[in-house]
FIMI-450313 format. One line per 4 residues: number of its first residue (from 0); their letters; for each residue z, x, y of N, C-alpha, C. Coordinates in nm, 2 decimals, decimal comma, always signed. Atoms other than C-alpha are relative to their C-alpha. Layout:
N
NUM) a) Z:X:Y:Z:X:Y:Z:X:Y ~ ...
END
This chain:
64
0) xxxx) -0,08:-0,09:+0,08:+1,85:-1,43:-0,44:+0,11:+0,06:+0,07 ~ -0,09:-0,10:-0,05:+2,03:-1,25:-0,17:+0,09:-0,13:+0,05 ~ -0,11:+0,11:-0,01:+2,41:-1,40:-0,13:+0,10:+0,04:+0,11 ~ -0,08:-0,07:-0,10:+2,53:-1,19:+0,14:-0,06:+0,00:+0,14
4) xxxx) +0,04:-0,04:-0,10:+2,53:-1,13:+0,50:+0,02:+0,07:+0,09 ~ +0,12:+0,08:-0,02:+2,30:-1,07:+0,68:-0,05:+0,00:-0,12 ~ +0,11:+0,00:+0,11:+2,04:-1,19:+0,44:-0,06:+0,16:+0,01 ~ +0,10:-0,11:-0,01:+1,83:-0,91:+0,32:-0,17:-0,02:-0,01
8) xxxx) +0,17:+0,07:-0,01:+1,43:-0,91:+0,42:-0,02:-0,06:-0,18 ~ +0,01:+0,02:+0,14:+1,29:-1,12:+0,16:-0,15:+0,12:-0,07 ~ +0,05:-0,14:+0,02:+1,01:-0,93:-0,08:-0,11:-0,03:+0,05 ~ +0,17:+0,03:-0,04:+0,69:-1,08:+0,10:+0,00:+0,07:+0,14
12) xxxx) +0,02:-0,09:-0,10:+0,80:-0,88:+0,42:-0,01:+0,19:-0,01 ~ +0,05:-0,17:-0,05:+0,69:-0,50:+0,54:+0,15:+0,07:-0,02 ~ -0,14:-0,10:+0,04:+1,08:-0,36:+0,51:+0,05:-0,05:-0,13 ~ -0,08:+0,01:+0,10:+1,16:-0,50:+0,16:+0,07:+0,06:-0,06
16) xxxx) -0,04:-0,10:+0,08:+1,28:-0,18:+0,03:+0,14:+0,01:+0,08 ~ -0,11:+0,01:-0,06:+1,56:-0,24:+0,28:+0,09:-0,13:-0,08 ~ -0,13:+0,08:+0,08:+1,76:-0,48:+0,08:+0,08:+0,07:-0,07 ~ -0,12:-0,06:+0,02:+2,06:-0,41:-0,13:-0,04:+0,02:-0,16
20) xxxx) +0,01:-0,02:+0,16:+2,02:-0,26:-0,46:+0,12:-0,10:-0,07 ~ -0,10:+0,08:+0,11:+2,18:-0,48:-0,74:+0,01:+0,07:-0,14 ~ +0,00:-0,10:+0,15:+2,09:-0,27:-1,03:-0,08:+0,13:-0,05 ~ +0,03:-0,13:-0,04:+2,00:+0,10:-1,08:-0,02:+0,12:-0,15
24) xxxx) +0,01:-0,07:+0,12:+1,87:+0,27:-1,38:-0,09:+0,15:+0,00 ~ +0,02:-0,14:+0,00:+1,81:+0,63:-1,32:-0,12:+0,05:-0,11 ~ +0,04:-0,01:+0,09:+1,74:+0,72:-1,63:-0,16:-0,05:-0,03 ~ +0,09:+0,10:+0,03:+1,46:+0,47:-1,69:-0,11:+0,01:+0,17
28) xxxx) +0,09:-0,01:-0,11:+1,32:+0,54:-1,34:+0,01:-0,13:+0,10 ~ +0,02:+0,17:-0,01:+1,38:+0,19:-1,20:+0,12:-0,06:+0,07 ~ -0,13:+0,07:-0,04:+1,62:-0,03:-0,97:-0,04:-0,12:+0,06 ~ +0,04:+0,20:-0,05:+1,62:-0,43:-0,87:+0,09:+0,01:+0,13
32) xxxx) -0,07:+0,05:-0,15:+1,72:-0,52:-0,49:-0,02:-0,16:-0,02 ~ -0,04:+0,11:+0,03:+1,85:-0,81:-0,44:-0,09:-0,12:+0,05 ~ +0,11:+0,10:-0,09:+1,54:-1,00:-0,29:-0,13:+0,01:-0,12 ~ +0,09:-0,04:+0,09:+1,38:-0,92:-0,66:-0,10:+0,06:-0,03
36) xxxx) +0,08:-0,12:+0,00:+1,18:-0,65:-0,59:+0,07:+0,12:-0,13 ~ -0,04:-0,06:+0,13:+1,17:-0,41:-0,90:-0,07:+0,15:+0,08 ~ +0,10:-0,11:-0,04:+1,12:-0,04:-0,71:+0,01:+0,09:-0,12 ~ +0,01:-0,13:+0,06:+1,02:+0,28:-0,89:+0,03:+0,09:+0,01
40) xxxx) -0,03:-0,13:-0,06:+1,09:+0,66:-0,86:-0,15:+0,01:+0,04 ~ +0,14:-0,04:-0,04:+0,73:+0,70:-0,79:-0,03:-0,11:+0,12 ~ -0,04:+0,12:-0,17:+0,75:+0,44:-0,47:-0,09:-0,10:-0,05 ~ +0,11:+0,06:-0,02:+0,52:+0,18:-0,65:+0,11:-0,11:-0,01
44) xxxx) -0,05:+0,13:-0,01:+0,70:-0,15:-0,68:-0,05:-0,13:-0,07 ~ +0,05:+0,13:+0,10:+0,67:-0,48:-0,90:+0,10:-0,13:+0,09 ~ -0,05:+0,16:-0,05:+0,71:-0,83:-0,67:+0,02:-0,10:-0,10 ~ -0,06:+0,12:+0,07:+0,90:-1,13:-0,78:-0,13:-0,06:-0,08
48) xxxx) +0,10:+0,11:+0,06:+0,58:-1,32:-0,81:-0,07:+0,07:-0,10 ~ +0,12:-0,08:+0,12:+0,41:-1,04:-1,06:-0,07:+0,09:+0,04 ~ +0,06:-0,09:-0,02:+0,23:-0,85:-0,84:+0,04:+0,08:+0,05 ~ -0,08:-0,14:+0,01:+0,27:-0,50:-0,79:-0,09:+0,08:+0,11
52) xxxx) +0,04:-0,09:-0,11:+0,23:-0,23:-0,49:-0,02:+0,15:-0,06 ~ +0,02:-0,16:+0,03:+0,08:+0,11:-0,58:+0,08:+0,09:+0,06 ~ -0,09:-0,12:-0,06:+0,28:+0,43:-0,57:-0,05:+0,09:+0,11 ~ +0,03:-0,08:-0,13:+0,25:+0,58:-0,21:+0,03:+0,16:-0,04
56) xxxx) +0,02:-0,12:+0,04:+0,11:+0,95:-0,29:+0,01:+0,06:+0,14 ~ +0,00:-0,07:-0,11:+0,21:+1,23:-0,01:-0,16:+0,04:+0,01 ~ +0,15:-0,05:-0,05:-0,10:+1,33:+0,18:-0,03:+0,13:-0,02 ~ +0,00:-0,21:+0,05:-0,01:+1,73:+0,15:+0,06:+0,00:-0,11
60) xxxx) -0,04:-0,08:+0,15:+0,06:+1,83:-0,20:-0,02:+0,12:+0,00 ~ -0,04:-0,08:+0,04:+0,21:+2,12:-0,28:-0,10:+0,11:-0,10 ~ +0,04:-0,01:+0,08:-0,01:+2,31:-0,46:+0,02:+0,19:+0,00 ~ -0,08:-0,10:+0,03:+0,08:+2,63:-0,65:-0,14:+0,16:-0,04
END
């Protein structure tokens, strides 16, 4: 998918979140990098192939 260079990691590697965003919907919570990774505001992620990485929760939370 990626047409630039350098290539950007593809999404089966450990830095995928380092590729280049291509599309960015705020709103909706949600942006596609260009190695078809689908991240979230909540850090979970949806791979090309279907499967998906759970949202990484801070270890100390804030509590009020």
């Amino acid at each position: 998918m990626c047409q630039h260079q350098p290539l950007c990691p593809p999404a089966s590697a450990p830095d995928r979140e380092a590729a280049s965003l291509v599309a960015f919907h705020p709103e909706q919570g949600w942006g596609l990098l260009c190695n078809g990774v689908v991240v979230f505001e909540d850090t979970g992620e949806l791979l090309p192939d279907g499967s998906s990485v759970s949202a990484r929760r801070d270890l100390c939370e804030h509590v009020a």
